[in-house]
VEXDREN-2710 file (C-alpha; in Angstrom, 1 decimal):
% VEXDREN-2710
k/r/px/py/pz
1/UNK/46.5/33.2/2.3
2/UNK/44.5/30.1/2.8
3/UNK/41.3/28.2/4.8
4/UNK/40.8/24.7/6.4
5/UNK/38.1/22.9/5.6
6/UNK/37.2/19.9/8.4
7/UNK/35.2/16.8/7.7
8/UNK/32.2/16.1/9.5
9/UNK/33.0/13.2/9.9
10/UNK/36.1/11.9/10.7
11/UNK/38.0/15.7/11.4
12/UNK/40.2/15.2/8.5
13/UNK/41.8/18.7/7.6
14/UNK/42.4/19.9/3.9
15/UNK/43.8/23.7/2.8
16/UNK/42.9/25.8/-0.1
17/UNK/44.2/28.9/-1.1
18/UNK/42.1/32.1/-0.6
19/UNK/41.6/33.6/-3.8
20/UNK/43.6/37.1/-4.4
21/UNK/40.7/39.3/-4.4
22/UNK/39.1/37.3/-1.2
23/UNK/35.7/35.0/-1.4
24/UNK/33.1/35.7/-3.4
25/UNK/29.7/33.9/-2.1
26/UNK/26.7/32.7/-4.5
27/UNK/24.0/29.9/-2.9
28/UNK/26.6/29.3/0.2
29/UNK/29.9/28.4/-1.7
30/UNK/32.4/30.9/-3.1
31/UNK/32.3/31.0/-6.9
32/UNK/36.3/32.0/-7.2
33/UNK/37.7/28.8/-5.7
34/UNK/34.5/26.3/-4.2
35/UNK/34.7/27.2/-0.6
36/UNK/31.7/26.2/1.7
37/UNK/30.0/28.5/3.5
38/UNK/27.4/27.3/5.9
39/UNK/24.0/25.0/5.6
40/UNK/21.8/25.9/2.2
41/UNK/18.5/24.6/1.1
42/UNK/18.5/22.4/-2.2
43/UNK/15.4/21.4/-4.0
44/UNK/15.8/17.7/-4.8
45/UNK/15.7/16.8/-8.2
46/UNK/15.2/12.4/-9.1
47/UNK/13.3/13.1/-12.3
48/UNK/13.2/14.2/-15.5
49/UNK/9.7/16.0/-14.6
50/UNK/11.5/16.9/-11.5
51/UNK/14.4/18.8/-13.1
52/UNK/11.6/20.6/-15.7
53/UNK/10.1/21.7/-12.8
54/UNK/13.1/23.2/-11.5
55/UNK/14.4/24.8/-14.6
56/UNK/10.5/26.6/-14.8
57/UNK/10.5/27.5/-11.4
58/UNK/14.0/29.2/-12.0
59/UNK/13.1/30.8/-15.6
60/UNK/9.7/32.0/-14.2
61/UNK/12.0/34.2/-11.7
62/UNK/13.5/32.2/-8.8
63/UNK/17.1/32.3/-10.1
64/UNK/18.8/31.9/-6.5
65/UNK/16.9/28.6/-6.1
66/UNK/19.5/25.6/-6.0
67/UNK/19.1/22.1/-7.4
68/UNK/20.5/18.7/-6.5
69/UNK/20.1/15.9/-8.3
70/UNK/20.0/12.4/-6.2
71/UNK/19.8/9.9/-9.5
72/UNK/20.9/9.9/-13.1
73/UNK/18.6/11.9/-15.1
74/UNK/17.5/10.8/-19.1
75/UNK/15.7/13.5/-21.0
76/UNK/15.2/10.5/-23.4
77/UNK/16.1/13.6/-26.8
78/UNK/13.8/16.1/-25.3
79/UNK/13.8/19.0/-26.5
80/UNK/15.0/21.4/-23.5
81/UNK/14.7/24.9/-22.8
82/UNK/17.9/26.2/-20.9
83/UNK/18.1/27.0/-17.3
84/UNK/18.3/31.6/-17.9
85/UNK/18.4/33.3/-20.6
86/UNK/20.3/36.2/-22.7
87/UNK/18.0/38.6/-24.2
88/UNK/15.1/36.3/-24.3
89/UNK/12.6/37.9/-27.1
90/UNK/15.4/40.8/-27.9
91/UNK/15.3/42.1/-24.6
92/UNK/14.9/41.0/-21.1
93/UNK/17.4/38.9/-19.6
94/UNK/17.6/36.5/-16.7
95/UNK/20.6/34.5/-15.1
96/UNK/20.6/31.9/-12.9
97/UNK/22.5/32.9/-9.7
98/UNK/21.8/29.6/-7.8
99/UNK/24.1/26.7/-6.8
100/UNK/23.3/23.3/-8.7
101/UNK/24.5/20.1/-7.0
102/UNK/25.2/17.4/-9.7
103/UNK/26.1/15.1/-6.6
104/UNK/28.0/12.5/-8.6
105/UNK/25.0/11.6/-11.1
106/UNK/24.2/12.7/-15.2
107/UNK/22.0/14.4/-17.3
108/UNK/22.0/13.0/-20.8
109/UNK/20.4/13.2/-23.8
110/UNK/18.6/16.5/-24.6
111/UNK/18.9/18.9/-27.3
112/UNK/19.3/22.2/-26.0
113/UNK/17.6/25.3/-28.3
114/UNK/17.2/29.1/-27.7
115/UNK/17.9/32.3/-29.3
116/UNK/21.8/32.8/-27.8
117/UNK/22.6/30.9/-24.8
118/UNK/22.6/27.4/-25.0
119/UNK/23.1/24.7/-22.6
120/UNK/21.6/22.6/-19.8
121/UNK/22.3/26.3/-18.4
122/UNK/21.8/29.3/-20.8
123/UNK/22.9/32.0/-18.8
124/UNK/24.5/32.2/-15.6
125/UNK/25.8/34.6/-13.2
126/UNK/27.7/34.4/-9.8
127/UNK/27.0/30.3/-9.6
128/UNK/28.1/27.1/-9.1
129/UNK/27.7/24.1/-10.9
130/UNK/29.5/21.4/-9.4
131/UNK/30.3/17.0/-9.7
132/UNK/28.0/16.6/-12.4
133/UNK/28.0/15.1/-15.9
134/UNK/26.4/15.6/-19.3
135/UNK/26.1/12.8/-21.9
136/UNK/24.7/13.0/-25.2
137/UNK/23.7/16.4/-25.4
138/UNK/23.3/18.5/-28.2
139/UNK/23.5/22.3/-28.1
140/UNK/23.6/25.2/-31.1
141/UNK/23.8/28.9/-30.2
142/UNK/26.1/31.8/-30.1
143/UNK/27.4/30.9/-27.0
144/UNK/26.9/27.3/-26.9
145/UNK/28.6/24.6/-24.2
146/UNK/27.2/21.0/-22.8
147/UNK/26.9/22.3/-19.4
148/UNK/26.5/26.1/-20.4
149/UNK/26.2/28.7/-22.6
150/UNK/27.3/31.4/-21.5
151/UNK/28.7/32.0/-17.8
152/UNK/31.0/35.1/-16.6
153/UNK/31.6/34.8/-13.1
154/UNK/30.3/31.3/-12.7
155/UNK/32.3/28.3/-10.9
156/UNK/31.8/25.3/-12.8
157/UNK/33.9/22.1/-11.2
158/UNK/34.2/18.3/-11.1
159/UNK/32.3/18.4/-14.1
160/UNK/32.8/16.6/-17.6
161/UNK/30.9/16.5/-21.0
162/UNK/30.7/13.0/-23.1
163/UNK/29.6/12.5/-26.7
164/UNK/27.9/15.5/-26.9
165/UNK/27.7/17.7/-30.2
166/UNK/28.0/21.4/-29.7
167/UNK/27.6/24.0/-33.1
168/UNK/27.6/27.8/-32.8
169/UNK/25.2/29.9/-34.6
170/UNK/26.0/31.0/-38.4
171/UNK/25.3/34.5/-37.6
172/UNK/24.6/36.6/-34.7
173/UNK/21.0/36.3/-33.4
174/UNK/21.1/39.4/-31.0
175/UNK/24.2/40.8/-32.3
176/UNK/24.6/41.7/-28.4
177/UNK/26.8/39.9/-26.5
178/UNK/30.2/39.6/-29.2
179/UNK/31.2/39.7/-32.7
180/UNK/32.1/36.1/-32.6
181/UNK/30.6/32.5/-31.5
182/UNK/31.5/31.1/-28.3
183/UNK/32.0/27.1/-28.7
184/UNK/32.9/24.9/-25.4
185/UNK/32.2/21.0/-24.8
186/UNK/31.8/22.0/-21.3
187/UNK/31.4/25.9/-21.1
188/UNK/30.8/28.6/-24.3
189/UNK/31.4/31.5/-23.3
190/UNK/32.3/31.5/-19.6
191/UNK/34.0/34.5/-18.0
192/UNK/34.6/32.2/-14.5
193/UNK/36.2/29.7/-13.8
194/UNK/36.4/26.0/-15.0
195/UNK/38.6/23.3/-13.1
196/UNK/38.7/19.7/-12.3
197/UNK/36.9/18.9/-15.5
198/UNK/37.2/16.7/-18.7
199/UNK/35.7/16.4/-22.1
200/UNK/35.7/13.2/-24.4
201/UNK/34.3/12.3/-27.6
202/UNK/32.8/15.8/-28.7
203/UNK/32.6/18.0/-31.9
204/UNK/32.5/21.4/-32.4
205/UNK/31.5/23.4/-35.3
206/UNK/31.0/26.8/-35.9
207/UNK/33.7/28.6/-33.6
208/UNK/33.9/31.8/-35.6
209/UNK/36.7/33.0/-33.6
210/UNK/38.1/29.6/-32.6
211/UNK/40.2/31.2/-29.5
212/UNK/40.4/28.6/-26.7
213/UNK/41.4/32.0/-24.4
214/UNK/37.7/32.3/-24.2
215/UNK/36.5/29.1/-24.4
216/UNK/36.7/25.6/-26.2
217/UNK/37.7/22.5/-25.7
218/UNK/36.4/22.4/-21.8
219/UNK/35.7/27.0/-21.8
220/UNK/36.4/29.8/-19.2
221/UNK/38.5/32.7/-18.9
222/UNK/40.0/31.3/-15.7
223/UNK/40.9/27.2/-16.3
224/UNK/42.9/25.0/-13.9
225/UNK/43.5/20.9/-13.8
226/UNK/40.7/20.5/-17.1
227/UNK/41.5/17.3/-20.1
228/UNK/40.5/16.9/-23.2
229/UNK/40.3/13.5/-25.3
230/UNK/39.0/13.2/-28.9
231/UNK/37.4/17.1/-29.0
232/UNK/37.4/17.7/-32.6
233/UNK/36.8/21.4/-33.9
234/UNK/38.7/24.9/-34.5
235/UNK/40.7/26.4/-31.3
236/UNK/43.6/26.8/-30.2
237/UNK/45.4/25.4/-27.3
238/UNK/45.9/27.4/-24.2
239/UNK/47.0/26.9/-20.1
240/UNK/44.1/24.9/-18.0
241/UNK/43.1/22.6/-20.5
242/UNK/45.6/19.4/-21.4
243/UNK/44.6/17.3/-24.8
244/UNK/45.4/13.5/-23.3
245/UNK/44.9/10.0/-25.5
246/UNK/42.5/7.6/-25.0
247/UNK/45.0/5.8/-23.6
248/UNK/45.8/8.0/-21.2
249/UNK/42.2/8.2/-20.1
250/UNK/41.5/4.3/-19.7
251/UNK/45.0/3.6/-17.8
252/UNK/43.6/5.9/-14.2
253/UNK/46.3/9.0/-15.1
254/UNK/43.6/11.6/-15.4
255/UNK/41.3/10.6/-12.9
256/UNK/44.0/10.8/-10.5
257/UNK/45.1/14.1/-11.9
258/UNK/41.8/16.0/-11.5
259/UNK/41.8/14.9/-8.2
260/UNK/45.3/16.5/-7.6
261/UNK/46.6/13.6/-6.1
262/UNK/44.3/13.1/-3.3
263/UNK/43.9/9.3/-2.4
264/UNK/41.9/10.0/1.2
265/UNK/38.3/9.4/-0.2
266/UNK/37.5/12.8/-0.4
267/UNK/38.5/13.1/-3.6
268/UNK/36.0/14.0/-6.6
269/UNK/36.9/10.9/-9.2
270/UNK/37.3/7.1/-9.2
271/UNK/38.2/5.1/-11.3
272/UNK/39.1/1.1/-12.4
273/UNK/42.6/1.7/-14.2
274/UNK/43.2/0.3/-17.1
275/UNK/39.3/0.3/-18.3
276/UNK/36.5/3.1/-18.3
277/UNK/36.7/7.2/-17.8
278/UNK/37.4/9.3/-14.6
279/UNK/33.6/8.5/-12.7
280/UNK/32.2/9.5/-9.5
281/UNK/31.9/6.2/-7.8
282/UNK/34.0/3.4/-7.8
283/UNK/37.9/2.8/-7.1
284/UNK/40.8/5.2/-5.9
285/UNK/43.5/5.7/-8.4
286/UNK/47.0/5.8/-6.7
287/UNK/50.4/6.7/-8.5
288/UNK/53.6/5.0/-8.1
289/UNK/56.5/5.9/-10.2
290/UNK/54.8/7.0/-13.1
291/UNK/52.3/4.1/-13.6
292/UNK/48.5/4.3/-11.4
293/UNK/46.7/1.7/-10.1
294/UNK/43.9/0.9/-7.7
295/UNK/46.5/-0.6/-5.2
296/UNK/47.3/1.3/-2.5
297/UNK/46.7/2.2/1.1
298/UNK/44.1/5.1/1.3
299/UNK/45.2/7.7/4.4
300/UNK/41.9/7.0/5.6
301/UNK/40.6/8.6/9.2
302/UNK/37.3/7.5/8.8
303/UNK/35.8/6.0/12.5
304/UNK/34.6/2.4/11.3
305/UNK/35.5/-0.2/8.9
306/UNK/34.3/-3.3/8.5
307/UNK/35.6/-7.2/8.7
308/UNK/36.6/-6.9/5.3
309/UNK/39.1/-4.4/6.4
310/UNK/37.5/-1.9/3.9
311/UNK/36.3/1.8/5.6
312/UNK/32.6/1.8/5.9
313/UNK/32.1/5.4/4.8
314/UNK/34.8/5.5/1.9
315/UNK/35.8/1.9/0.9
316/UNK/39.1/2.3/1.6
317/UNK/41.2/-0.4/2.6
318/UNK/42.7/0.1/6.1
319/UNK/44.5/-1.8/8.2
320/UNK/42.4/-3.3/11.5
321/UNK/43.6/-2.0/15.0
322/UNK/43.9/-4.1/17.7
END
């Protein structure tokens, strides 16, 4: 089956197919396949002492609390102490079961440390991380990604990891959750689902079992629509997860792939072709025979646009009605 979503605010329509087993809700949005369901209270995060604050909150016991950040974020090489935990002093676990709203910005340059789980998020359950980006991170563990650690049932979407150096743990700290380290630029080891996502310029050392069924370059057990550029490390390649060339990256092809296609302005990535990485600002990427370019005519329903002939709300161009 599917759902129709509308937008609030020009009525646009767009489908999605219900997943198999039906929706499964965490923090207002269904964890299988990103539906929304109804209005959800988000604590805003601007700062760096801001998102501290959060992660405490949530490590301290509030693991259904959900984030969203409204600016870039720079740990400036903090030190950071993941968002849950696996077996935190050999035995008491906590998972964050929250929704986190990157909202188009970054989080960059931290180095993430614990016993197992490592990540901006150690451990999570049942969540959704969404349309945010990690840059310059650096994360060792057993089960060790940019964005997280470890993750079963997790959504994590419209997301990407840049420059970031990930290492899994020489032996087993907990000997608990498997036999073998779980290595992903995006996601270790992540039991859920990872689409719409990219990874460039990251290493990865360490992956004992160097399976990319479970994990690597981008990670999850479930992957749809993710690309890779310049990953270096030991895995295999699987469905879900495409290596592309820098080339390919610069020229607009992948931003216009994660998005699927969609040139309306509700799409997650933008991008100036023939310069720069899939972003979550800027210009739509259109396709035409094979080659992609910012030149086309958005199907934009938006109410208003401006003298310019551009769409106030999405920047499309659209044609004036007289």
């Amino acid at each position: 089956g599917s759902y129709s979503e509308t937008c609030l605010i020009c009525g646009a329509k767009r489908t999605e197919v219900i997943p198999a087993k039906g929706h499964k809700y965490a923090a207002g949005r269904c964890y299988v396949c990103g539906k929304e369901q109804g209005n959800i209270q988000f604590v805003d995060i601007a700062t760096a002492a801001d998102l501290l604050a959060f992660a405490n909150r949530v490590n301290a016991g509030e693991t259904e609390l959900n984030g969203r950040l409204s600016a870039d974020i720079d740990l400036k090489g903090a030190t950071w102490t993941p968002i849950g935990y696996y077996c935190k002093n050999g035995t008491d676990s906590l998972y964050y079961k929250g929704r986190f709203e990157g909202n188009g910005h970054t989080i960059s340059n931290f180095t993430a440390a614990g016993n197992d789980c490592v990540g901006l998020f150690g451990y999570c359950e049942i969540a959704v991380i969404e349309n945010l980006g990690v840059i310059n991170a650096t994360a060792t563990g057993w089960n060790a990604g940019a964005i997280a650690g470890y993750a079963p049932t997790t959504l994590i979407r419209n997301c990407f990891a840049k420059d970031c150096k990930i290492t899994g743990a020489t032996s087993n700290p907990l000997a608990l959750v498997s036999n073998s380290a779980h290595v992903g630029a995006v996601a270790g080891s992540n039991g859920g689902t990872v689409k719409n996502c990219y990874a460039i310029n990251c290493t990865m050392t360490n992956n004992h079992d160097g399976d990319l069924s479970s994990m690597a370059p981008v990670g999850g057990t479930v992957r749809s629509n993710n690309y890779y550029c310049n990953v270096t490390g030991a895995f295999t390649a699987t469905s879900g997860a495409t290596e592309v060339t820098a080339a390919q990256m610069a020229s607009g092809e992948v931003t216009y792939k994660l998005n699927k296609g969609v040139t309306d302005g509700t799409q997650a990535w933008y991008q100036t072709c023939g310069q720069g990485l899939p972003a979550f600002s800027g210009k739509t990427v259109f396709e035409s025979n094979g080659s992609y370019t910012n030149n086309g005519t958005v199907e934009c329903t938006h109410p208003s646009h401006g003298q310019d002939g551009k769409c106030t709300t999405c920047g499309a161009a659209v044609d004036h009605s007289y």
